[in-house]
Each structure stands twice: as structure tokens, then as C-alpha cells.
C-alpha positions in Angstrom: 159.0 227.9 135.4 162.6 229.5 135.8 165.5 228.4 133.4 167.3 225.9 135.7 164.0 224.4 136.4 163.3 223.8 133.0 166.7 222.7 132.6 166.4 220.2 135.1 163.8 218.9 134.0 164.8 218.1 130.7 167.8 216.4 132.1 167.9 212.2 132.8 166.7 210.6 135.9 170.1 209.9 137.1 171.6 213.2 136.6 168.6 215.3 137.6 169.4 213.6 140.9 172.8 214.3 141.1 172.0 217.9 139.7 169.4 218.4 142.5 171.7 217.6 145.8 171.9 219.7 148.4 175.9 221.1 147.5 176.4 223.8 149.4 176.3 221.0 152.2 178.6 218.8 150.4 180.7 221.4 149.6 181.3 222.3 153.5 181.3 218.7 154.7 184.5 218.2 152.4 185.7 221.5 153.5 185.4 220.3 157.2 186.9 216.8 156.7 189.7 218.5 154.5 190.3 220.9 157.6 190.3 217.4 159.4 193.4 216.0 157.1 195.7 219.0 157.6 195.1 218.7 161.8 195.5 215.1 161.8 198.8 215.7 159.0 199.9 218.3 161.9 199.4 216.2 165.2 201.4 213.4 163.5 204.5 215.5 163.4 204.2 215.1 159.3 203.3 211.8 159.1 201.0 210.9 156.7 200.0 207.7 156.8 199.7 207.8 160.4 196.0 209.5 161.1 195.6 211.3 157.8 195.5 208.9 154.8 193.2 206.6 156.4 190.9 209.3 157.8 191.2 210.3 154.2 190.3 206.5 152.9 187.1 206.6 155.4 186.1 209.9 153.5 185.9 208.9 150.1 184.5 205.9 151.3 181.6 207.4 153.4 181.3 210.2 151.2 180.4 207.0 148.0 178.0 206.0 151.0 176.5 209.6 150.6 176.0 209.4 146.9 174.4 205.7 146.9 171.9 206.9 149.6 171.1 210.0 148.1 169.7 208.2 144.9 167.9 206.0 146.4 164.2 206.8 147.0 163.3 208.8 150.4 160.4 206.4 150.8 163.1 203.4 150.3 164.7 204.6 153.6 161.2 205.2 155.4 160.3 201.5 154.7 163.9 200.3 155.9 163.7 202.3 159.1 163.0 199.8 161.5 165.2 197.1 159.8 168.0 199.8 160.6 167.4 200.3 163.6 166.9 196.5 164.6 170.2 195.9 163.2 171.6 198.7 165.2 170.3 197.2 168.2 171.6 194.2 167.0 175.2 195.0 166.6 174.9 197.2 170.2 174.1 193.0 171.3 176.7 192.3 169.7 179.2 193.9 171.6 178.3 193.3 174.9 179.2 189.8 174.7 182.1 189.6 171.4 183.0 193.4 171.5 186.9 194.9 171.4 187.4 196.4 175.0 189.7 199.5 174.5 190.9 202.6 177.0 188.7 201.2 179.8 185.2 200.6 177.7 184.1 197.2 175.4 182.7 199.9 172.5 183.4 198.2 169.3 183.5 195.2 166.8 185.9 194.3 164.6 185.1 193.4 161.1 188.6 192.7 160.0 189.4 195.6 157.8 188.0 197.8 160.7 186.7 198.5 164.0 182.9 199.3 163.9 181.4 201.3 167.1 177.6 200.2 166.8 176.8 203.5 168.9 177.5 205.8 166.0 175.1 203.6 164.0 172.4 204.1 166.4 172.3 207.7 166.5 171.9 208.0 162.9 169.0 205.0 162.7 167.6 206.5 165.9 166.7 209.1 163.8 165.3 207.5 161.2 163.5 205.6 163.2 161.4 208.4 165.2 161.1 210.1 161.7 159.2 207.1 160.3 157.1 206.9 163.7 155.8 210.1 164.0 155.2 210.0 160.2 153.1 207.4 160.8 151.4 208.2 163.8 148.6 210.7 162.9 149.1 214.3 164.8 145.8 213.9 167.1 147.9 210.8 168.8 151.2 212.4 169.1 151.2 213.8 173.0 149.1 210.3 174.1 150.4 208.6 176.8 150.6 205.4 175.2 151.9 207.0 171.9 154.4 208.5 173.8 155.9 205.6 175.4 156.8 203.3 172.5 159.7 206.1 171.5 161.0 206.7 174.4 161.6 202.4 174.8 163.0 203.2 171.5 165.8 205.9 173.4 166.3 203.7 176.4 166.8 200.1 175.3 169.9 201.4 173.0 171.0 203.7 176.3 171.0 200.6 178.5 173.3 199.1 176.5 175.6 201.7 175.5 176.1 202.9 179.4 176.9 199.1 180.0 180.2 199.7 177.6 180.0 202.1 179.2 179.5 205.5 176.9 177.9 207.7 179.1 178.8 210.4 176.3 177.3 208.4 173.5 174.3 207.6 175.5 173.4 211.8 176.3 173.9 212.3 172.7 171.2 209.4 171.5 168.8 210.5 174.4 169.2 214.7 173.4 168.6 213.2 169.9 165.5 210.9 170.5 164.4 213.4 173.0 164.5 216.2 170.1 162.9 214.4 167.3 160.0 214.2 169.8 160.0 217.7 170.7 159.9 218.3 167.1 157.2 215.8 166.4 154.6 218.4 168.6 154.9 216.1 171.4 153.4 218.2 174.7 155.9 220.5 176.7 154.7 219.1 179.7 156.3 215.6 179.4 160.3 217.1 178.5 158.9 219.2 182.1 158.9 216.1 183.8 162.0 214.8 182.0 163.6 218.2 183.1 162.3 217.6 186.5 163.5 213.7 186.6 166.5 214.2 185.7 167.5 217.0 188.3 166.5 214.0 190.5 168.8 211.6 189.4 171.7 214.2 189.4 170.7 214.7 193.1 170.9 210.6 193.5 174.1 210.2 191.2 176.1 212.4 194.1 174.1 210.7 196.9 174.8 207.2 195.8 178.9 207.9 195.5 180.7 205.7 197.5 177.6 203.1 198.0 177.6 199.1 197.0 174.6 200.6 194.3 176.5 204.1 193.1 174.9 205.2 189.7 178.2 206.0 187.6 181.7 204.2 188.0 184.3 205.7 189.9 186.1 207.3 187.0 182.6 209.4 185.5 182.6 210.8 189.2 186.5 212.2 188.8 185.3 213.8 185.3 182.9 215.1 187.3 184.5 216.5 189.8 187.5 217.7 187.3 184.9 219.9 185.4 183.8 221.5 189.0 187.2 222.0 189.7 190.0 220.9 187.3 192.8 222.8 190.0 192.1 220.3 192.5 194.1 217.8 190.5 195.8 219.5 188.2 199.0 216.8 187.4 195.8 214.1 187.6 192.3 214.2 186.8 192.5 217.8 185.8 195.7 217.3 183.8 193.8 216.7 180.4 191.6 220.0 180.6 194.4 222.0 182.0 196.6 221.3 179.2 193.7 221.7 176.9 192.8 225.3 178.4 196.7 226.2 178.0 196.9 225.5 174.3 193.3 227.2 173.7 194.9 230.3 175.3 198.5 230.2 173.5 196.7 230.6 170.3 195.5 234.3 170.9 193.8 235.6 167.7 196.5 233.9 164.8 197.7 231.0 166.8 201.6 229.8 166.9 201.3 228.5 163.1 200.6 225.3 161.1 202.4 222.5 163.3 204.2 225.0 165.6 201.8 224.4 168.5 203.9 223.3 171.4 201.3 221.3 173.4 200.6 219.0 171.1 204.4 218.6 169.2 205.3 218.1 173.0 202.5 215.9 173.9 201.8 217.4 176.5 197.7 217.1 175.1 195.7 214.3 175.5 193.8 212.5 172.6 195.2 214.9 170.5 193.9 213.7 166.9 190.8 212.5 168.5 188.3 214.2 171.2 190.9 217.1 171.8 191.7 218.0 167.9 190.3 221.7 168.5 192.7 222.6 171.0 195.2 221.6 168.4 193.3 223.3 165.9 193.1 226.7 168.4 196.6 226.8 169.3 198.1 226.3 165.6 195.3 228.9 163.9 194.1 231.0 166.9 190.7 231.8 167.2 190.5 232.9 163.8 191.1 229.5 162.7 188.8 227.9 165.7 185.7 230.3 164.9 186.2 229.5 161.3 184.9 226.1 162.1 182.2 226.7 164.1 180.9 228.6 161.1 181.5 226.0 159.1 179.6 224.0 161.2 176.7 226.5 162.2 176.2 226.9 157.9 175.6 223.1 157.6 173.2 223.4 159.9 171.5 226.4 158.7 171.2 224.4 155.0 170.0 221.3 157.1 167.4 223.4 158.7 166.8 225.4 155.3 166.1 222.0 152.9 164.0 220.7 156.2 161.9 223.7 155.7 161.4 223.1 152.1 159.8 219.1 152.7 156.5 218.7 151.9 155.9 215.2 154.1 156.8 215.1 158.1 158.8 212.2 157.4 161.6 214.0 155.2 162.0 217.1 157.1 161.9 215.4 160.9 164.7 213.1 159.5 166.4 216.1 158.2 166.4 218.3 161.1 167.2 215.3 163.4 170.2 214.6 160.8 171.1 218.6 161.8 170.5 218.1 165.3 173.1 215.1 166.0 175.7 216.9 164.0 175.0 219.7 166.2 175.3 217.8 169.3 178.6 216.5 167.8 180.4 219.5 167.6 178.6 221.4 170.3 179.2 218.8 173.1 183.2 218.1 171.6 183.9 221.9 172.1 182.0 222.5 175.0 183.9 219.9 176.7 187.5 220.7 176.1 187.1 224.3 176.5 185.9 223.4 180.4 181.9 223.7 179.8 181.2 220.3 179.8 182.4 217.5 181.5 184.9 215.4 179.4 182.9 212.7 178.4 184.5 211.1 174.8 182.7 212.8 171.9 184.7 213.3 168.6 184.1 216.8 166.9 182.6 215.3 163.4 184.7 214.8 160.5 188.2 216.1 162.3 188.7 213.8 164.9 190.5 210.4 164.0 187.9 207.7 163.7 185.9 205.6 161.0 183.0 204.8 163.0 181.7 208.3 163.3 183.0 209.9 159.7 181.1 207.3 157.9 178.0 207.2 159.8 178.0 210.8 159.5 177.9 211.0 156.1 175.6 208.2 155.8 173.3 210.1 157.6 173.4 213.0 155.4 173.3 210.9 152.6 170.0 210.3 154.2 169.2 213.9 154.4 170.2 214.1 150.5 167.7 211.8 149.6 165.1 213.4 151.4 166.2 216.8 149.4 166.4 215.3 146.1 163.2 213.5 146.3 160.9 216.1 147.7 157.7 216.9 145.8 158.3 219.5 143.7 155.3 221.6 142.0 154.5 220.6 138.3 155.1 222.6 135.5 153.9 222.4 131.6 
């Protein structure tokens, strides 16, 4: 027994917990969302209370959220998994009939003192969800065909509904999620094959059925399509977004122009510029110094996510952890990959910079998650 352990040990309930979070990872999270408040303080043009004191509210808020969860009991959350996930599901119901239609999509509700996307919800209790499953499910049944099935009904009935918004961003990021938890779970390589295989069928039908009475996407998916084959075929149109967004990555260069001397987005000439394309902002202003700062901010939350997933003694704990790791991932990998021309532009925020409630606080309630699993792990008994 070392001398922080013994320590520890000697220390009340309620502090042992707080002793025992995972801070390195709450130490970066604020670091990122603090990297968040300057962008959004820059893209304003100086305003404050514009984008950057209530992104700041939503992070003291979500990051109380964080704390709460993190004391309570991992096996608490196990046993509420379901119930999450129904409300979830719920709420996605919700908006299909009653839900706020904004920028061409019906994504959200509105709760009075704010505007609730159910999506982000589900990705976090999606999680959860599968984690509890294949906790439950012994290991001999995982890669059964009937075992197999009831999660991916879980994936697909939130899917449905969040392409009917439609999200087709939202709804990659919840199946890549589901689908990894499974993967994770020891479920057999040959059914993500036939996924794999499936899906390079229905891209094949997405371009046949263009133009038809029963096309697969709506007409604007296809022209994001087509901008991220080609973004010079339109470049004043469809292509304008990315174009401008490849400009200011590019007038950056190593330093960037300096903190709210970046010209693109002073001039407006960038699109969503304190939401889904906050890193161009971030690349022009800092350069790539400032932009591959981030990513290792990023890439070190994920190395302690997959670090404290490593240290669980039950499946449950570290499958929710590493599926915690994996949508934050999927966040900031899909965010950059789209507005640096690798991916088509399809509406993901990159976590805790982009403007938006919705996704900071279900973020951090999902590491909050993640926290509870850490502090609560079994932990080997010493006299």
C-alpha cells in the first residue's frame, strides 16, 4: 500500500470520491471549452455576451452535471440505462410532431430557458445502453444471431427518427457509435463484413435513386455530396462554404494572422463560423500550431479514456468508457474531417468549441458517466 493510497483511504466517502476523479481529463476538458470561449469571444468581433457567456453558462452548468454523476454509484447508472435511453427515444418522439424546425431540419425542443436537441442525448444513452447489454448478456451469446439483433433495433429505431429531421450527420455518428460498442463487445467480424458490404450497396442505390419519385436522400444531402467530390463545380454555391473554409485553413500557415485578425471570419465571408466551422476560425487566427494543439488536446482525452477503460474490472464500466471515448472521437474527427474537404459537410459541432448547449452538456454528462465508472472501480484491499 503506497502513501496516497493509504491516504485515500483514510479520507471521507465524499471526498475520497472527489479525490479519486479522473483530473487529468477534467483538467483538459476545461482547457478545451476554455479554448472554446476565446474562439467564440473572437468570431463575435469582441462581443461577449453574444456566443461566449452563455457557452460559458452551459459549462459550469454541464460541468455541475459531471460532478453529480460522478458520485453517484456506477451500478446506479447501469440500472438506469434503459430508463435513459427510453426517455431518449422519447424526446426523439417528441420532436417529430412538437419540435422547433430551424435551417431547414425540425431537430429540437424547446424547454423555455433552452433549446434541447434530443439527438445529442441519444448518443450518450446509446451508449449506456449497449454497455448495460452486453454486460448482461453472457460472452458465449454475444455473436448469436438473435443476440445480435436486439442492438442493432436499438441503433436503428433512434436513426429512423433522426434522418426524418433530418440529421443525416447525427444519425452516422449514433450508428459508428452503436456499431463500435458492438465491435467492442467481441461481436463476430463477419457481421460489420456484411454491414461493410451493405452499405457499399446502398451508396450504389443512394446515386441510382437520384432524381426518382423514391430517391434515398433529399435533394440538398446530394449537393453536399457532390460539393465534397468537387467543391470547384460550384464554387459561389454549393462549394462556397468549403471553399472559403479551405482559404482561411491555408491563410494561417504555421502562426496564423493573430487572435481576431483572421479576415474570413471578421469579413464573414465563413459560414457557421462559431458553430460547425469554429476550426477554420481557430486555423486561420493560431495557424497550425494553434489547430494541432487541439487535436492533441483532444487525442490526450482519449488516451486517458482509453487508459481508465483499461483499468475496469467489470465489462460494463470499461465498454461505457471506451464508448464515452469513441463519440468524443467521432465528434471532433468527423467536425475536422469535414471542413478541411475529407468529409462531406454534414452538421457536426467539434465538442466543447462550437456554439451550442445541446452537445456541451451532454458531453459532459457523458463523461460524468465515465467518472463514475473511474471512481467506483474495484480497487484491491489493503490492511
Amino acid at each position: 500500500m503506497n502513501y496516497l493510497e493509504h491516504n485515500l483511504s483514510a479520507t471521507p466517502v465524499g471526498l475520497h470520491k472527489i479525490l479519486a476523479l479522473n483530473w487529468p481529463i477534467i483538467f483538459l476538458l476545461a482547457t478545451i471549452s476554455g479554448g472554446g470561449f476565446v474562439m467564440l469571444y473572437s468570431v463575435s468581433g469582441g462581443d461577449l455576451e453574444r456566443w461566449a457567456q452563455p457557452q460559458m453558462n452551459r459549462f459550469f452548468m454541464g460541468m455541475t452535471f459531471l460532478f453529480i454523476v460522478a458520485m453517484a454509484p456506477i451500478w446506479f447508472w447501469r440500472n438506469m440505462s434503459f430508463l435513459a435511453y427510453s426517455i431518449a427515444f422519447f424526446l426523439l418522439v417528441v420532436v417529430e410532431f412538437i419540435g422547433i424546425a430551424g435551417m431547414g431540419a425540425q431537430r429540437w425542443v424547446d424547454l423555455g430557458f433552452m433549446r434541447l436537441q434530443p439527438s445529442e442525448i441519444m448518443k450518450i444513452a446509446l451508449v449506456l445502453v449497449l454497455a448495460a447489454y452486453y454486460d448482461w448478456l453472457p460472452l458465449a451469446r454475444t455473436s448469436k444471431p438473435l443476440w445480435v439483433l436486439f442492438p442493432i433495433l436499438l441503433i436503428l429505431a433512434p436513426v429512423f427518427l433522426v434522418l426524418r429531421q433530418p440529421d443525416l450527420g447525427t444519425s452516422l455518428l449514433l450508428i459508428m457509435g452503436g456499431g463500435s460498442i458492438m465491435f467492442l463487445a467481441g461481436v463476430h467480424w463477419s457481421y460489420f463484413a456484411t454491414v461493410v458490404g451493405s452499405g457499399l450497396g446502398l451508396v450504389l442505390a443512394v446515386f441510382q435513386t437520384r432524381g426518382t419519385a423514391w430517391q434515398l436522400l433529399k435533394d440538398y444531402q446530394y449537393i453536399r455530396i457532390d460539393t465534397f467530390l468537387d467543391p470547384q463545380r460550384d464554387p459561389l454555391g454549393a462549394g462556397y462554404h468549403i471553399t472559403q473554409a479551405k482559404i482561411a485553413l491555408g491563410s494561417g500557415g504555421w502562426t496564423g494572422r493573430g487572435f481576431m485578425q483572421g479576415t474570413q471570419s471578421r469579413l464573414n465571408f465563413l459560414p457557421e463560423k462559431h458553430t460547425d466551422f469554429i476550426f477554420t476560425t481557430l486555423s486561420e487566427e493560431f495557424g497550425f500550431v494553434g489547430s494541432i494543439s487541439l487535436v492533441a488536446l483532444y487525442t490526450l482525452v482519449l488516451i486517458f479514456c482509453i487508459a481508465s477503460a483499461l483499468s475496469m474490472k467489470d465489462r460494463f464500466s470499461a465498454l461505457l468508457t471506451l464508448g464515452i471515448g469513441i463519440t468524443f472521437f467521432l465528434y471532433f474527427a468527423v467536425n475536422i474531417a469535414m471542413v478541411i474537404g475529407l468529409a462531406p459537410v454534414v452538421g457536426v459541432p467539434l465538442p466543447l468549441v462550437s456554439y451550442g448547449g445541446s452537445a456541451m452538456l451532454t458531453l459532459l454528462l457523458g463523461f460524468g458517466l465515465m467518472q463514475s465508472a473511474h471512481v467506483h472501480r474495484p480497487r484491491p484491499k489493503y490492511k
